[in-house]
N, C-alpha and C positions, 0 to 999 in steps of 0.2 A: 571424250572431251576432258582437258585437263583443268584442275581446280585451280592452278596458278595465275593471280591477278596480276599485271602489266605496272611496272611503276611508272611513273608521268615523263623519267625518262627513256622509258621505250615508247610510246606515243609519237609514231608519226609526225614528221614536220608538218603541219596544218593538222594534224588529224583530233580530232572530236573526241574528246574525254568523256566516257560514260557514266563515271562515276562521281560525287561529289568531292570538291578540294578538301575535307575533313576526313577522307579517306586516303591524302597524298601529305606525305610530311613535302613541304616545299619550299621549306624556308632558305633552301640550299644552293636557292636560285641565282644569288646576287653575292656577292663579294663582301658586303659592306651592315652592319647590324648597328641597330640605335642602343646608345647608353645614357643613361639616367644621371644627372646630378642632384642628389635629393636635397642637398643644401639649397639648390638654387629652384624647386619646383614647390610651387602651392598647390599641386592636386585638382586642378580647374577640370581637367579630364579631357581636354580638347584633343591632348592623342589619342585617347580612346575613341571619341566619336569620330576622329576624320581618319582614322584609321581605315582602310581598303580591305585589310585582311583578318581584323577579327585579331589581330596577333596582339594589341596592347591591352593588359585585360585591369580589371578593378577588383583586387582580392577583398576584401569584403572582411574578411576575417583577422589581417593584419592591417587593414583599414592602407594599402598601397598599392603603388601601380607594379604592373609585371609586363614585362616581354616575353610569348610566348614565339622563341627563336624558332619551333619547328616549319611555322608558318611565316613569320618578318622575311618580308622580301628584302627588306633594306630600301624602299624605295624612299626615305625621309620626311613623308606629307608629315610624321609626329612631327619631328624636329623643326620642320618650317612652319609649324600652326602654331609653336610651343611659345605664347609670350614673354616666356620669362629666359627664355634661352637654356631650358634645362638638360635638351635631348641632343646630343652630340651625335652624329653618323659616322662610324670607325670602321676600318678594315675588319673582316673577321681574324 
């Protein structure tokens, strides 16, 4: 039996992931990734909780937000929740 793990893109069309999505970088999926305007963002955090993928995170330590591009699908729920217009959705 070989040790070699399956990356998500060998996975069968329909087929059933064994493994957790924190074990698949997937951020690869989509075309398209969110950027920040920090001039125009007060930090409400509303990307972060309507966030799907866990990918816009709250460093804590530099007191800002971050994109963790390994996992952003690009699918834009930040950008559309974003009140202040801060999060732009761009080509990669």
């Amino acid at each position: 039996m070989s040790s070699y793990e399956k990356g998500w893109k060998e996975v069968s069309i329909a087929g059933v992931c064994w493994l957790p999505s924190t074990k698949y970088l997937t951020g690869d999926w989509s075309p398209y990734k969110p950027v920040r305007d920090k001039a125009k963002c007060n930090k409400c955090l509303l990307c972060h909780m309507y966030c799907p993928d866990g990918a816009v995170i709250w460093n804590s330590k530099a007191e800002d937000i971050e994109f963790n591009y390994n996992f952003c699908k690009g699918c834009g729920i930040c950008a559309n929740e974003c009140p202040q217009g801060a999060i732009e959705i761009i080509l990669k």
